[in-house]
C-alpha positions as CSV (number, residue, x, y, z in Angstrom):
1,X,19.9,-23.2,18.7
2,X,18.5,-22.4,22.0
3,X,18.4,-18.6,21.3
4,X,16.1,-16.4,18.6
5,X,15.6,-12.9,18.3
6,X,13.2,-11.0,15.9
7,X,10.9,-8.0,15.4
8,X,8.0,-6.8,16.2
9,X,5.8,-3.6,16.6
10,X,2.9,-2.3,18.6
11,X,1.4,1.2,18.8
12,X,2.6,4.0,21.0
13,X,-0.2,6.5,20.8
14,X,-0.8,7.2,17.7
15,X,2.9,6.4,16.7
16,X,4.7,3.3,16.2
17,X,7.3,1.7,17.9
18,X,9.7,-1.1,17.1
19,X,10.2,-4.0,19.9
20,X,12.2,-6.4,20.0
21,X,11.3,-10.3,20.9
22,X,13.5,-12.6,22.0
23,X,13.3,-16.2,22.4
24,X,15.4,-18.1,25.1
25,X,15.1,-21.7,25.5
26,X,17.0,-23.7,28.3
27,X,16.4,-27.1,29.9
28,X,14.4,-27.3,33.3
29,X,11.1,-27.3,34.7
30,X,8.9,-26.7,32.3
31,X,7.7,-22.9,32.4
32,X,6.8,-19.9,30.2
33,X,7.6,-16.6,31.4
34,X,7.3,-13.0,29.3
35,X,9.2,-10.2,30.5
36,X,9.3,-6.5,29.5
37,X,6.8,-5.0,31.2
38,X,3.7,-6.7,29.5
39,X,0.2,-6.0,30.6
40,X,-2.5,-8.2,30.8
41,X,-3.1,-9.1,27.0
42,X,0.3,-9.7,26.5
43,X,0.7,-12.0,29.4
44,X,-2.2,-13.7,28.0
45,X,-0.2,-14.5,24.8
46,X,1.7,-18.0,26.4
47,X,-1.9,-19.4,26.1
48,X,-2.9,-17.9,22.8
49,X,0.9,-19.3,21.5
50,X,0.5,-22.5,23.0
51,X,-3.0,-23.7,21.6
52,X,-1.9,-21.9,17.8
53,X,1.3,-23.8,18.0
54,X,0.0,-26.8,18.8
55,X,-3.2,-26.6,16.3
56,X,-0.9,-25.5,13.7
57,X,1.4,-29.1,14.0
58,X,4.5,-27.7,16.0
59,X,5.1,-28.5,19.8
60,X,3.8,-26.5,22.4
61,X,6.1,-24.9,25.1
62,X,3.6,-25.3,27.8
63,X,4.0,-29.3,26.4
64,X,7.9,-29.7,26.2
65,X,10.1,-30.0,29.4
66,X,12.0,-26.8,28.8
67,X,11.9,-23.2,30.2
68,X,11.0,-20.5,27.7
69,X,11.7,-17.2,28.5
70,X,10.5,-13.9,26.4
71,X,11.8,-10.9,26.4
72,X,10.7,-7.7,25.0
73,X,12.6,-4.6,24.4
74,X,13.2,-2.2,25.2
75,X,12.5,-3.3,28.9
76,X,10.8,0.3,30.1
77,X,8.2,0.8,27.1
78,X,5.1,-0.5,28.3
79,X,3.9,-3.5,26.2
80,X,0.0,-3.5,24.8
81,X,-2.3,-6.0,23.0
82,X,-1.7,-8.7,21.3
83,X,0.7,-7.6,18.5
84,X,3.2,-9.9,19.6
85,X,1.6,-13.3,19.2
86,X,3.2,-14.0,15.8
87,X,6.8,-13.0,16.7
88,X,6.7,-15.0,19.8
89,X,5.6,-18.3,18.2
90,X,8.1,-17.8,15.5
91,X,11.1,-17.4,18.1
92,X,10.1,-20.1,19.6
93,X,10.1,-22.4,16.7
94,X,13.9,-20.6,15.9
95,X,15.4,-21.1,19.3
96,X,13.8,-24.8,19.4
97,X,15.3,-25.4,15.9
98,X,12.6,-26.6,14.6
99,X,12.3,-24.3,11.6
100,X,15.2,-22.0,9.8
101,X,15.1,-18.4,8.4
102,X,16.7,-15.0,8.6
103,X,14.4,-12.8,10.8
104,X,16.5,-9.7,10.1
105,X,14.4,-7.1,8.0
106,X,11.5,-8.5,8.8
107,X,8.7,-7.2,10.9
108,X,5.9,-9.6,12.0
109,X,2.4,-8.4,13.8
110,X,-0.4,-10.5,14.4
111,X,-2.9,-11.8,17.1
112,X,-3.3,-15.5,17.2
113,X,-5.9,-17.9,17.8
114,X,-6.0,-21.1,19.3
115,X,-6.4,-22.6,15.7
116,X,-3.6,-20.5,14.1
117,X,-5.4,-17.9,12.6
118,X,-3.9,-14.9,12.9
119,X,-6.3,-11.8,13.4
120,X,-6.3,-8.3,12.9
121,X,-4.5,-5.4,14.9
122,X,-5.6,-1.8,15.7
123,X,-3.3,0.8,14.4
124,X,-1.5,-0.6,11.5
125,X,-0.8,2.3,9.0
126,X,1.4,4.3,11.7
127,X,2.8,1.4,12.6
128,X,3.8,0.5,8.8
129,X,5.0,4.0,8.7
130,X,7.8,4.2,11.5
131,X,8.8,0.8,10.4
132,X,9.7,2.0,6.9
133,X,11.4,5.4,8.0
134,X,13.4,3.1,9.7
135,X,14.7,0.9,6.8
136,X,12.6,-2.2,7.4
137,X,12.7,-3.9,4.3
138,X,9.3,-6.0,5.0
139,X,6.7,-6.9,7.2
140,X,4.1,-10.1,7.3
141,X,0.7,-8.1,9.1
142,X,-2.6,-10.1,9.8
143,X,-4.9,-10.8,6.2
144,X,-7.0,-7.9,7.0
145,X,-4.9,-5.4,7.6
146,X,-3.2,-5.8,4.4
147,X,-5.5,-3.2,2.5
148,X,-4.5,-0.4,4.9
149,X,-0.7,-1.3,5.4
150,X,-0.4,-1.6,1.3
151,X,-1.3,1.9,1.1
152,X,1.9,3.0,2.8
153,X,5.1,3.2,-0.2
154,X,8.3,1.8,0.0
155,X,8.1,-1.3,2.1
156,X,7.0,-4.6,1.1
157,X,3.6,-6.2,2.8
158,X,2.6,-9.5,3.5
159,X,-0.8,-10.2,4.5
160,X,-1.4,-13.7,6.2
161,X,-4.3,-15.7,7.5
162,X,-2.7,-18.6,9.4
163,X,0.3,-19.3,11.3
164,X,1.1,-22.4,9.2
165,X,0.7,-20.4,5.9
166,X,3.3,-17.9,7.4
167,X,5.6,-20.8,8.5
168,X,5.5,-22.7,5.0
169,X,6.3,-19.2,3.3
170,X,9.7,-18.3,5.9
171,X,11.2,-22.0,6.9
172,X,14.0,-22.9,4.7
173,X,13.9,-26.8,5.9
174,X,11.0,-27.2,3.2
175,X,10.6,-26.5,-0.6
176,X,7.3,-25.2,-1.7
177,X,5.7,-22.6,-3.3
178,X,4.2,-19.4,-1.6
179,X,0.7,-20.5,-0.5
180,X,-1.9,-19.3,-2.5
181,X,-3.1,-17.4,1.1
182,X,-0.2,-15.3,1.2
183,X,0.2,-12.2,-1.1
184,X,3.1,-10.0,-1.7
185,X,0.6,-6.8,-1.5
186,X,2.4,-3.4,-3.4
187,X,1.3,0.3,-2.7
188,X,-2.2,0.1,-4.1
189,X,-4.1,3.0,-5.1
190,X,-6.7,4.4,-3.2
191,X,-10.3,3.7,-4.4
192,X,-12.1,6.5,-3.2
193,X,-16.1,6.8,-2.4
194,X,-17.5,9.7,-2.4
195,X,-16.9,12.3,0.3
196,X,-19.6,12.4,3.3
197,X,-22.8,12.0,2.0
198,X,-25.8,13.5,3.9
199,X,-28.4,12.2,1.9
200,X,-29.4,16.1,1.2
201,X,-28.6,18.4,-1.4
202,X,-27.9,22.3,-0.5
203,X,-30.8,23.4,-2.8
204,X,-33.4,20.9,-0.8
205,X,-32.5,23.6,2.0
206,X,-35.1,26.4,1.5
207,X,-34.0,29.9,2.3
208,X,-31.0,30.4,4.4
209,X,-28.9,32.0,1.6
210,X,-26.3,33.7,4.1
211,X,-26.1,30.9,6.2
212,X,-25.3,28.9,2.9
213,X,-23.0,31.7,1.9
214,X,-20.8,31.7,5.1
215,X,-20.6,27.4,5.1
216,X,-19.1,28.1,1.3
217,X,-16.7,30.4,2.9
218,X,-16.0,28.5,5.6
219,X,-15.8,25.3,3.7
220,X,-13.4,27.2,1.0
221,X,-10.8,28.7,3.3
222,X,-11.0,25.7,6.1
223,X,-12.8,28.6,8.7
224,X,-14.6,27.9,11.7
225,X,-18.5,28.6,11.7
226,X,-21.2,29.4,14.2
227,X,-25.0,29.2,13.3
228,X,-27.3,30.6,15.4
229,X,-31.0,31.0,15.7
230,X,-35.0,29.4,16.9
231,X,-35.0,26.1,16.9
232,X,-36.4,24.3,13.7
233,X,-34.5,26.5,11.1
234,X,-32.3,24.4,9.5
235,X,-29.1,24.6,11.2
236,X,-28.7,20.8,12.0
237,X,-29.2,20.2,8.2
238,X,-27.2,22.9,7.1
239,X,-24.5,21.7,9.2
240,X,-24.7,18.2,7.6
241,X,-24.5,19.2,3.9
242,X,-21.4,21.2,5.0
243,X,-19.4,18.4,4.9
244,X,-20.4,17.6,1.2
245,X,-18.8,20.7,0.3
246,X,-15.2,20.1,1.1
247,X,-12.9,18.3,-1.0
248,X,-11.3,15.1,-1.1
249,X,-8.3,14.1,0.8
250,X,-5.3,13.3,-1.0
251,X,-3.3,10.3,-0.1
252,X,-1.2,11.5,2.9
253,X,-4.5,12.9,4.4
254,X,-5.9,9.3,4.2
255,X,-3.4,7.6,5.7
256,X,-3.2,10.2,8.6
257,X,-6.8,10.0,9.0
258,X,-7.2,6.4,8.6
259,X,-4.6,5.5,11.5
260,X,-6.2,7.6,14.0
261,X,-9.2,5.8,13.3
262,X,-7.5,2.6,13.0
263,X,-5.6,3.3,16.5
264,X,-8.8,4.1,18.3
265,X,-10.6,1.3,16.6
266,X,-13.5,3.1,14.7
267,X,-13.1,2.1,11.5
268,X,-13.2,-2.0,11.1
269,X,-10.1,-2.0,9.4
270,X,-11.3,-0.1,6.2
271,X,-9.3,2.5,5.0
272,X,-10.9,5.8,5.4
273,X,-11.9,7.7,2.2
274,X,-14.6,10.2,3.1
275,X,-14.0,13.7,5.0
276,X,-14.5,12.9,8.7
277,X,-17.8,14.3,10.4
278,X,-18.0,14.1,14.1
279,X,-20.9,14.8,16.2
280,X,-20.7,14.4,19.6
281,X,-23.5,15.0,22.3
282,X,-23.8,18.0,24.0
283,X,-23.3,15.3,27.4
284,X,-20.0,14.6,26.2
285,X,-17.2,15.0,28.9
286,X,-14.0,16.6,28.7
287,X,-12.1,13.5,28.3
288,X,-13.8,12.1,25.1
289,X,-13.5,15.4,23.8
290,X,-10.0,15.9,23.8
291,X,-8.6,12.5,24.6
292,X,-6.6,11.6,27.6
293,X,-8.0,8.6,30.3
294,X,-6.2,6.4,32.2
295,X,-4.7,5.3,28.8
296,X,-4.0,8.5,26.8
297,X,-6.0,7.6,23.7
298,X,-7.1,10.7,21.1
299,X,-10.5,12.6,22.0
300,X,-13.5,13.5,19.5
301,X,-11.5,16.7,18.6
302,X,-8.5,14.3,17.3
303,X,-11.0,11.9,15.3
304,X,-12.4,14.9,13.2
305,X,-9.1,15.4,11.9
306,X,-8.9,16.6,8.3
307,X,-12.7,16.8,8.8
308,X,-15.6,18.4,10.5
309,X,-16.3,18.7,14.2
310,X,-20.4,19.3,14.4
311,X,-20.7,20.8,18.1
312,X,-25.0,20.9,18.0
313,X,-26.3,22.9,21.0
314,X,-23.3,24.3,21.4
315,X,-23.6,26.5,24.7
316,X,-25.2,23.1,26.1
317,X,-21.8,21.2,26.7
318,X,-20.3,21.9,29.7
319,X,-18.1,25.3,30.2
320,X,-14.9,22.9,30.3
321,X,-15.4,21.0,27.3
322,X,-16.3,24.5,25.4
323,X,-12.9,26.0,26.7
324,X,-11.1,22.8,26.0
325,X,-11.4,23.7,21.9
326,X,-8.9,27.1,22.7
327,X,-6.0,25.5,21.8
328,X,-7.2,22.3,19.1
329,X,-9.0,25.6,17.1
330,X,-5.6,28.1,17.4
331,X,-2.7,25.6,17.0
332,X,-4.5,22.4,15.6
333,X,-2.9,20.3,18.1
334,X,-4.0,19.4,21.6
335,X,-1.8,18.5,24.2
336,X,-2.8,16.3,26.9
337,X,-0.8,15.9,29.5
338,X,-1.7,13.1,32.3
339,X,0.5,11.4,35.3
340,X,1.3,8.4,33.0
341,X,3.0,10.7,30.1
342,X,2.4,13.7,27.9
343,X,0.6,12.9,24.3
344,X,0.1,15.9,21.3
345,X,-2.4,14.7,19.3
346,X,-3.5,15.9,15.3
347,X,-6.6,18.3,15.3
348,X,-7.0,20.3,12.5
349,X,-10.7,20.3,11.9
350,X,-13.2,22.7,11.0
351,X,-15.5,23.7,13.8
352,X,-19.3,24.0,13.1
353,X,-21.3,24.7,16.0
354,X,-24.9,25.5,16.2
355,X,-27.4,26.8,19.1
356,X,-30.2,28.8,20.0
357,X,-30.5,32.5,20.8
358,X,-31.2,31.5,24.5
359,X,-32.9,28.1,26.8
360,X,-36.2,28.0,25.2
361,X,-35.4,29.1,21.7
362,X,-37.0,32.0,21.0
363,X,-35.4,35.4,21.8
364,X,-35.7,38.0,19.1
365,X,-38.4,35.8,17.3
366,X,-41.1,38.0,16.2
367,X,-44.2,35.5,16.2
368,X,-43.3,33.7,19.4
369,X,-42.6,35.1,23.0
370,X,-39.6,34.5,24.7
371,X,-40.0,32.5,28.5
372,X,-37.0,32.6,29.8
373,X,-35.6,34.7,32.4
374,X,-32.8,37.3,32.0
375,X,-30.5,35.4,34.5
376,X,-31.2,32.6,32.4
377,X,-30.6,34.1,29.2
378,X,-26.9,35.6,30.7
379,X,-25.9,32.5,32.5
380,X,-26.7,31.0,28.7
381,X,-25.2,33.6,26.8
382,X,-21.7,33.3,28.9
383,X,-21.0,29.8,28.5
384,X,-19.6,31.0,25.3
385,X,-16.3,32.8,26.4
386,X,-14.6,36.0,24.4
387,X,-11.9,33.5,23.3
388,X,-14.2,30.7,21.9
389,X,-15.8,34.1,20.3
390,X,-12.6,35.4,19.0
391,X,-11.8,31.8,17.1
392,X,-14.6,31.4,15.4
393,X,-14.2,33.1,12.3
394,X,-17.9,33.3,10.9
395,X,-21.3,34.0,12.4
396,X,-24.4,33.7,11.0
397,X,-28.2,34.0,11.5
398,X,-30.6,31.0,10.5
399,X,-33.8,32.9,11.1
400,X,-37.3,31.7,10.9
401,X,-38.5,31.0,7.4
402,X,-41.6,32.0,5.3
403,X,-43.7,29.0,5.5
404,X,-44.8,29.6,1.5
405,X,-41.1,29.0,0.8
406,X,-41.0,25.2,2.7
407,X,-43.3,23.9,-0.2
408,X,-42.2,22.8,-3.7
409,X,-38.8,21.9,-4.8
410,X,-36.0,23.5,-4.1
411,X,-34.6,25.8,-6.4
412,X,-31.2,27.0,-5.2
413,X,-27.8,26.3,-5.8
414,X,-26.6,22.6,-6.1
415,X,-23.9,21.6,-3.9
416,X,-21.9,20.4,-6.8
417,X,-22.2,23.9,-8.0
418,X,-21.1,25.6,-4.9
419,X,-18.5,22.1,-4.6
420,X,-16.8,23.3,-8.2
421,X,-16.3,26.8,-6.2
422,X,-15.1,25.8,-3.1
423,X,-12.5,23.3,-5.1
424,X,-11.2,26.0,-7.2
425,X,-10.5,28.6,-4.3
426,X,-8.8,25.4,-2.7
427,X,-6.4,24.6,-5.9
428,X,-5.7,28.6,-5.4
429,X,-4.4,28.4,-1.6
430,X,-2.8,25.0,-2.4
431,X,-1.1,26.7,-4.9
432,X,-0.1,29.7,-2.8
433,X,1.5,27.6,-0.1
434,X,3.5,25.3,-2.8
435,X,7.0,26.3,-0.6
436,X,5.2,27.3,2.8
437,X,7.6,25.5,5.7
438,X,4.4,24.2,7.4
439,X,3.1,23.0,5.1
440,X,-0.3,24.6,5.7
441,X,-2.8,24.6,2.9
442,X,-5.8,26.5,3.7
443,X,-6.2,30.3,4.7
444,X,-7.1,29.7,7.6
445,X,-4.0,28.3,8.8
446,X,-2.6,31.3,8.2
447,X,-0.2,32.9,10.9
448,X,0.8,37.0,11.2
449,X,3.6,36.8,9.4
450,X,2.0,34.2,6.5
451,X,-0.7,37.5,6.4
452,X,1.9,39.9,5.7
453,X,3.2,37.9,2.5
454,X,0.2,36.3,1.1
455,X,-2.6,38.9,2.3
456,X,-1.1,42.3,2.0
457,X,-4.1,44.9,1.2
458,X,-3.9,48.2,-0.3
459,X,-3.7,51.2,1.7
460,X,-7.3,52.3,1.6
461,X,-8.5,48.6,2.1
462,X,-6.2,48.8,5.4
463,X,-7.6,52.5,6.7
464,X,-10.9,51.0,5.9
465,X,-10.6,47.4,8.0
466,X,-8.6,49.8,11.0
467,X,-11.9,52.2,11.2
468,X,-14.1,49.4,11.2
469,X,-11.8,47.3,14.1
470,X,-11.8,50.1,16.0
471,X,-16.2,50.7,15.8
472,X,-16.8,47.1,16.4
473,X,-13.7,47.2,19.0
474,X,-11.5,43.8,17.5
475,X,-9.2,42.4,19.2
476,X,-5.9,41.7,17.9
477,X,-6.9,37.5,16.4
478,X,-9.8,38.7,15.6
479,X,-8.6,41.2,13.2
480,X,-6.5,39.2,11.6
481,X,-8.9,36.4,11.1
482,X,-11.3,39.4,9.3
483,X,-7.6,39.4,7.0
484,X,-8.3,35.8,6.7
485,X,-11.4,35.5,5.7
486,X,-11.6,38.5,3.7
487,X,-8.3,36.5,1.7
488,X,-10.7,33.4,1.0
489,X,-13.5,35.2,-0.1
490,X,-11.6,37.2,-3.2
491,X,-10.4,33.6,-3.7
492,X,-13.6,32.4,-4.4
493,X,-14.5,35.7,-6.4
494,X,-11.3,34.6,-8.6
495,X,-9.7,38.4,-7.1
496,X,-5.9,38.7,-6.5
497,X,-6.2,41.0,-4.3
498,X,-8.2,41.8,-1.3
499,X,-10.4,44.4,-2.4
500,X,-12.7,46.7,0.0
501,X,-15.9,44.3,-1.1
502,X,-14.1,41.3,0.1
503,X,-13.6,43.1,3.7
504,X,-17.0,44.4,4.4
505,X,-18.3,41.1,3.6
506,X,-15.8,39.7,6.3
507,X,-16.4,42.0,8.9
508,X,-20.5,41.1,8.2
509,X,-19.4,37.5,10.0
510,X,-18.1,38.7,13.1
511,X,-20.6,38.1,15.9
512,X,-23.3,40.4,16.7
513,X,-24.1,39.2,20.5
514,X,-27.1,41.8,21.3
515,X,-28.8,39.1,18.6
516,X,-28.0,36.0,20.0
């Protein structure tokens, strides 16, 4: 047999996609050519075959006087990394004859080294994923990768640690038993940690009880929240313990999360339990916050899917990366679009920004003096646009605190009291959007005409939010994200329906900008 063909799969951004390897061996000089428009790691992979096939007691192309030629399909996808390393060798040890197996339904990933070991790939749980929506019956992925492939149901995983291992398992020329290295692994369940842990409880925060009450809110209906206030008052911390409060993700949740992380190459290969918390620098660019490069790869704002995205000093990052969030923070998606190809990436987070009233900190403080100049304190105040404004449901002052109250122990709520809350009002929205089309499971998600079935309110509640949008002067999202919020806050009070309580309290959280 001079001729092999088998399958592979590599990742396509955060997607993955099947290629085909094929194998052809003719007689001639000796030479070893890969075709398919590989880049440089690829390319790289006739010396990373060679040395594994050679350390692994099978001839080497680069040491047999034949020409080996590699194709991979389809010919116009561009070809990344080393996931190919495995298949290769294999075809060349099928279209040499020197071992025998049926590589249909099979799907084989790996990087090689020059010993034989195979190592681990970035990205293998979407990669797992398209494989078994298209019928692939099994796949052979490096040893440590096996935890996070497992997780995926309804296709059979092999995780391998060497080349020879892999060979002894497939090649029908020999009778033995499976190695002891190589495990059939089934779907296992998810052993999960705890959610992100801070290290601080809510009641070690002293004071701050609206601030606490509006991250409740926001953690119970999946709003966006803006703290603001002098420096030094807790919003940093507050914003931490946030993330405590949400709930756990369930298991499609975790394998969404954990192969973005996986793709990018954040996570070490461990599946990812805990709620993500990103915090970025206020120096961060555009790109790293909403992906793109000369590579499309996903941005900060794709990372903190499912989780938090923790914007500190918020009107410090510059205008473009503030402006970037319109779309991530309306749709949950961002598109990027570059000259190499157009990517939609994931971004359903929940945004918690904090900053200061203006530069130096202290305007409205009563003990301390402002310094800064009104030019200044405009040209600060505008870096936050009306439409940031507009999608950010919840505003909140963290004001100076009474310094009698910062000793002792705390004595507020726990967060697995306010935890217990937020859950329930959770199961209620999950519970409301049992049949919803999108699938959508928080309020927040909510669109106009989701409003008008699951957030209708009583005509005095309605004459009541009108007089009040017309006072404050609310534009048209903004009123219906008062709808929104005012929903999640008679879920937490255990309320049906949206009373006039549940309103006022909502329209308390839209910004106030003469205080900030």
């Amino acid at each position: 047999m001079s001729f092999a063909r088998l399958y592979s799969a590599q990742m396509q951004l955060l997607k993955g996609q099947l290629v085909t390897v094929e194998v052809d061996i003719s007689r001639g000089l000796n030479a070893f050519s890969i075709v398919g428009l590989p880049d440089k790691a690829v390319e790289e992979a006739r010396d990373r075959v060679g040395g594994a096939l050679k350390n692994s007691g099978f001839p080497s192309p680069k040491h047999t006087n034949v020409k080996t030629i590699v194709s991979l399909a389809p010919a116009e996808l561009k070809k990344e990394g080393a996931y190919f390393d495995v298949a290769i060798a294999l075809g060349f040890l099928l279209a040499s004859d020197e071992i025998r197996f049926d590589p249909e339904g099979k799907i084989f990933i790996g990087e090689l080294s020059l010993n034989g070991d195979i190592q681990n790939v970035r990205g293998i749980i979407p990669i797992v994923q398209a494989m078994q929506k298209k019928g692939i019956r099994e796949m052979y992925v490096p040893w440590g990768n096996r935890r996070e492939a497992a997780l995926v149901p309804g296709i059979t995983i092999y995780g391998v640690k060497t080349f020879r291992n892999l060979v002894d398992h497939l090649d029908e020329k020999i009778r033995v038993e499976k190695p002891t290295q190589l495990f059939e692994q089934p779907q296992t369940e998810v052993i999960y940690t705890n959610t992100f842990s801070s290290g601080i409880d809510f009641s070690d925060v002293r004071g701050q009880e609206t601030a606490k009450r509006g991250l409740e809110i926001a953690a119970a209906g999946g709003h966006n929240i803006a703290m603001y206030g002098p420096p030094g008052t807790g919003k940093t911390m507050l914003a931490r313990v946030f993330a405590t409060l949400l709930p756990q993700m369930d298991l499609p949740d975790v394998l969404e999360v954990t192969g973005i992380h996986s793709a990018v190459g954040v996570n070490e290969n461990d599946i990812v339990t805990e709620v993500p918390f990103r915090s970025p620098h206020h120096t961060a660019s555009y790109v790293s916050m909403v992906g793109g490069g000369a590579n499309l790869r996903p941005g900060e704002v794709t990372l903190a899917h499912k989780g938090v995205l923790f914007l500190d000093e918020f009107p410090e990052f510059d205008k473009k990366v503030i402006e970037a969030l319109r779309q991530p923070l309306e749709d949950n998606v961002v598109s990027v679009s570059r000259a190499r190809g157009t990517a939609n990436f994931p971004s359903n987070f929940i945004l918690v920004a904090a900053m200061n009233p203006c530069p130096c900190g202290n305007l409205g403080n009563k003990q301390k003096r402002c310094i800064c100049k009104p030019n200044d304190i405009a040209r600060y105040q505008r870096k936050i646009s009306g439409p940031i404004i507009d999608r950010i449901d919840i505003w909140v002052q963290v004001a100076d605190i009474d310094y009698k109250k910062l000793a002792g122990v705390g004595t507020g709520e726990k967060t697995e009291v306010i935890k217990k809350r937020v859950q329930s009002a959770r199961n209620k929205q999950k519970q409301r959007f049992t049949n919803h089309k999108k699938n959508i499971t928080t309020n927040a998600e909510m669109n106009v005409k989701d409003l008008a079935v699951h957030a209708q309110l009583a005509p005095k509640v309605r004459d009541l939010l009108d007089q009040s949008a017309e006072k404050l002067q609310l534009s048209p999202r903004a009123y219906h994200r008062v709808i929104k919020l005012a929903r999640t806050i008679a879920d937490l009070a255990n309320a049906n329906e949206i009373e006039t309580t549940h309103i006022l309290e909502a329209l308390q959280y839209r910004p106030k900008l003469e205080q900030y």
